[in-house]
C-alpha positions, 0 to 999 in steps of 0.5 A: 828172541828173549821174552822179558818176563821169562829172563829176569833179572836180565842181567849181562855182561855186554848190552848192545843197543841196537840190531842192525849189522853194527850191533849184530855183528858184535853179538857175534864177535862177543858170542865167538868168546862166550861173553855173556850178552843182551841185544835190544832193538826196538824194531819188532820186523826187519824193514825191506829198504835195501840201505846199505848194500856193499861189503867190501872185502876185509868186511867179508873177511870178517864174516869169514872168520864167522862163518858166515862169508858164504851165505853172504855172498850167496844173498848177493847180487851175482858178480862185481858191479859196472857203472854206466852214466848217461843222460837216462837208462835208455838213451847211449851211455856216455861211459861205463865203468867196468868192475874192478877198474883200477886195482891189480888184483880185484878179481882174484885172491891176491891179496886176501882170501876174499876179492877186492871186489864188492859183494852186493848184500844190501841190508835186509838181506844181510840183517837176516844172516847174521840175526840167525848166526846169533840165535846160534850163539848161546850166550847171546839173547835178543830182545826185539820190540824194546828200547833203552832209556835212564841208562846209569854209569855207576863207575863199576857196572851200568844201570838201565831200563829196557821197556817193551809194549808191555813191561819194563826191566831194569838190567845191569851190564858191565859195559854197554855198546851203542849201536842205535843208529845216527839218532843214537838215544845212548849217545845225546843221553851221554852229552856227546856231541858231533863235529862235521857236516850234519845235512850235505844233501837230503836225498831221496830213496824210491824202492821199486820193481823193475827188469830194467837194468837187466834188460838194458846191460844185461847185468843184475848187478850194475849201476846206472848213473843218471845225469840229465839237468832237464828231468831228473837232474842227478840220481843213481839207479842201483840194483837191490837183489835178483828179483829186479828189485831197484832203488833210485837214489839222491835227489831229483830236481824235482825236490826243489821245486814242490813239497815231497808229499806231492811228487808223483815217484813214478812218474819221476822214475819214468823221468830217469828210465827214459821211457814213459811206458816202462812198466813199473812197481812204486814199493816205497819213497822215503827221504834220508839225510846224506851226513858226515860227521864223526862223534867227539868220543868213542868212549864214555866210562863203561858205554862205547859208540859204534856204527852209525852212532859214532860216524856218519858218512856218504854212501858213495863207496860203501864205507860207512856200514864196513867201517861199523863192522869193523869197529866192533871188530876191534872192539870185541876182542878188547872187551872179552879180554877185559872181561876174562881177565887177562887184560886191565879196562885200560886197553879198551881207551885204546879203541877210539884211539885206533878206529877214529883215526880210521873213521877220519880219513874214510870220512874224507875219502867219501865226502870227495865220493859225494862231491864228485858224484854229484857234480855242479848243481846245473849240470849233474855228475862230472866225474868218476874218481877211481877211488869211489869204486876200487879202493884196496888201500882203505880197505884192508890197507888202514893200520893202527898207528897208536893204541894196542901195538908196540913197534916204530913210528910209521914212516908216512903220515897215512895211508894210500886210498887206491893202492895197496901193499901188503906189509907185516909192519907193526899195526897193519892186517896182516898180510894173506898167504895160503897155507895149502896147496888147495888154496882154501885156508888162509893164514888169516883164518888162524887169527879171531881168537886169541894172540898168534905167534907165527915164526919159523920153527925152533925160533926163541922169540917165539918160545919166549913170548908163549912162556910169558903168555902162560905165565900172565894167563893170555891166550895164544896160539903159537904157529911155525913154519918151515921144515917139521913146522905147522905149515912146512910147505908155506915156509917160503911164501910165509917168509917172502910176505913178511919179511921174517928173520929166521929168528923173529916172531910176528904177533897177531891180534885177533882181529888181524893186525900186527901187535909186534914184531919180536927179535932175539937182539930186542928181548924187551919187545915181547915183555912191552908188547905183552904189556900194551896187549893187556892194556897195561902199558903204553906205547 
């Protein structure tokens, strides 16, 4: 942590509001490029509500790329979660849904180095992680117990006033990232409105101590699903660690009928365990608003929006802590470019244009979650859809349509929530093949940092694209395939997964989509792709 009055000026090339996994987890990315930033968070201690609790797997393949997928996995409740449904946690179940229903692959590493399947970190574990991780950063300071306020845009650098308890400091920034939160103090300063749902439901969240779930399915990890009109209602019982720590989550009938402050919560816990002499622990009760809404702008001059500050959705599926990470994700690559030089502040237009499309259809994806979670009013849940719980195509199969890539229109309007298919296509992730024989490294952990141009060894494309890379000053790592190439033995499955001509190039961004796809017949592709790459043309 940074004390003020040791630090000033405190003067940054990037200040990020706002120190949960979002704005921490853009320390890291900008930390990974040496950018000089200032984290301020206005906490002081990390709460121990659990919040957000799943990652799915592009998530973890980020964490990958920073090494930090393994202590994450390791904090999180062991194996995928099962779902079971019935009319209290003792009583029979009326069906269980079991981990990894309804995706081929869920299990195993077919499509990515990292499963399908969730891992179930919730965020007061997944906080400290990536929190150390950037006190490993030595370009990243920290400052906790501050806020931000009288924040200036002066059109080449931004002006802002960070206060603690005991002093304040004026600070000057390049460029600023909003990650403070549904409430975001940056973004109603901005005048950025909100459209969509701003109160679906006001739930609940009651944390307590309990074997319960272990006891009854015989797995830590699993969920349990009450519907019962004559107690509770409609409620989730969900697992937070290995310490039988336990949430149940939504909203009790009992909400509608007597102020919160009145409800006894253990006696509404023993409601929906089914039993009155289940010994439990009450931790905390705390209400939270169920939103789904998604801000008018990304971007305002040199601020930028991310996480819960730019979208809100429905907890149910999980996608709206994934989908901050990756926001900043997309974010920090552009921003360090920027910032380094080799690329105009115009590619940074091009994020709102990438991720709120994104941001849209996960939106939508997770209000249909809600809905069918919750059910009919008098008579709780009715059904599970399958794409609440396995959704490879929303998660490592969103792609870029528009923005910093140069190809050919997509064929289909969007892409599917339950299925997915991998493709080297122009603004997709590109696709995951094992580069030895152990099976350890994935191509996808070549990308992160810089443009990577994969072909077969001797192709033109390829060569073509590194001479004008160096000759504009971008970064680029260029990798071969095939006979004497980088990674010989991967020639075949390399050329199977993405459908390469022998004399073509794939280029890669670092964050893992597909910028171009650069044959010899089309020599201006690699001048147009390198182009929109720096922000200094459009599609």
């Amino acid at each position: 942590m940074t004390d003020m009055s040791t630090a000033l000026p405190l003067n940054a090339d990037v200040v990020i509001v706002g120190a949960g996994p979002v704005g921490l987890s853009a320390a890291l990315l900008l930390g990974r490029f040496g950018v000089d930033t200032l984290v301020i968070e206005r906490r002081t201690e990390r709460s121990h509500h659990p919040r957000s609790r799943a990652v799915t797997s592009r998530t973890m393949e980020v964490f990958r790329s920073l090494g930090i997928a393994e202590e994450v996995r390791a904090a999180a409740l062991p194996g995928g979660p099962k779902r079971h449904l019935g009319r209290d946690v003792v009583s029979p179940w009326r069906m269980i849904v079991p981990s990894g229903a309804g995706a081929d692959g869920a299990a195993d590493t077919t499509f990515g180095p990292e499963t399908l399947e969730k891992v179930l970190c919730s965020q007061d574990a997944l906080e400290p992680i990536l929190a150390d991780a950037v006190a490993a950063e030595s370009s990243v300071r920290v400052i906790l117990g501050a806020t931000a306020s009288n924040l200036v845009d002066h059109g080449d650098q931004v002006e802002l006033s960070i206060a603690t308890e005991s002093e304040t400091a004026e600070v000057t920034a390049k460029y600023v990232i909003a990650a403070d939160g549904a409430g975001s103090r940056v973004r109603s300063a901005l005048g950025i409105g909100v459209k969509g749902e701003l109160n679906l439901q006001t739930a609940v969240s009651v944390l307590f101590r309990s074997p319960i779930i272990r006891r009854r399915t015989g797995d830590p990890s699993s969920f349990i699903y009450i519907d019962n009109p004559d107690t509770v209602g409609s409620v989730v019982i969900a697992p937070v660690d290995a310490t039988d720590r336990v949430a149940m989550l939504g909203r009790p009938l009992i909400m509608d009928q007597i102020p919160f402050e009145e409800i006894d919560w253990t006696a509404q816990i023993h409601s929906a365990l089914g039993d009155p002499d289940e010994q439990v622990e009450l931790d905390d009760a705390r209400t939270w608003t169920v939103g789904a809404w998604i801000a008018d702008r990304y971007k305002a001059g040199r601020v930028l929006l991310a996480g819960d500050a730019v979208h809100v959705m429905p907890p149910y599926g999980g996608f709206n802590q994934n989908t901050g990470v990756q926001d900043v994700h997309n974010l920090a690559w552009k921003l360090a470019a920027v910032l380094k030089g080799w690329a105009d502040p115009a590619l940074l237009q091009t994020y709102e244009t990438e991720r709120k499309p994104v941001a849209e259809f996960n939106t939508v994806e997770s209000v249909k979650n809600f809905h069918s979670i919750i059910g009919n009013r008098d008579s709780g849940p009715r059904t599970f859809r399958p794409e609440n719980f396995v959704h490879p195509g929303l998660d490592i199969g969103f792609r870029y349509d528009n923005g910093a890539v140069a190809g050919d229109a997509p064929t289909q309007e969007s892409w599917p929530v339950g299925d997915f298919v991998p493709t080297a296509a122009v603004g997709e992730r590109a696709p995951h093949i094992w580069l030895d024989a152990e099976r350890t490294k994935s191509v996808l952990d070549l990308f992160g940092r810089e443009l990577v141009i994969l072909a077969h060894v001797g192709s033109r494309p390829a060569a073509g694209v590194a001479r004008q890379a160096e000759e504009w000053g971008i970064p680029y790592l260029s990798i071969s395939f095939g006979p004497d190439g980088d990674y010989a033995e991967a020639g075949a499955d390399w050329a199977s997964a993405y459908h390469v001509d022998d004399d073509e190039a794939i280029l890669v961004r670092p964050d893992g989509h597909v910028l171009a796809r650069v044959t010899a017949d089309r020599p201006g592709r690699a001048d147009q792709a390198l182009l929109v790459y720096t922000g200094r043309s459009s599609r």
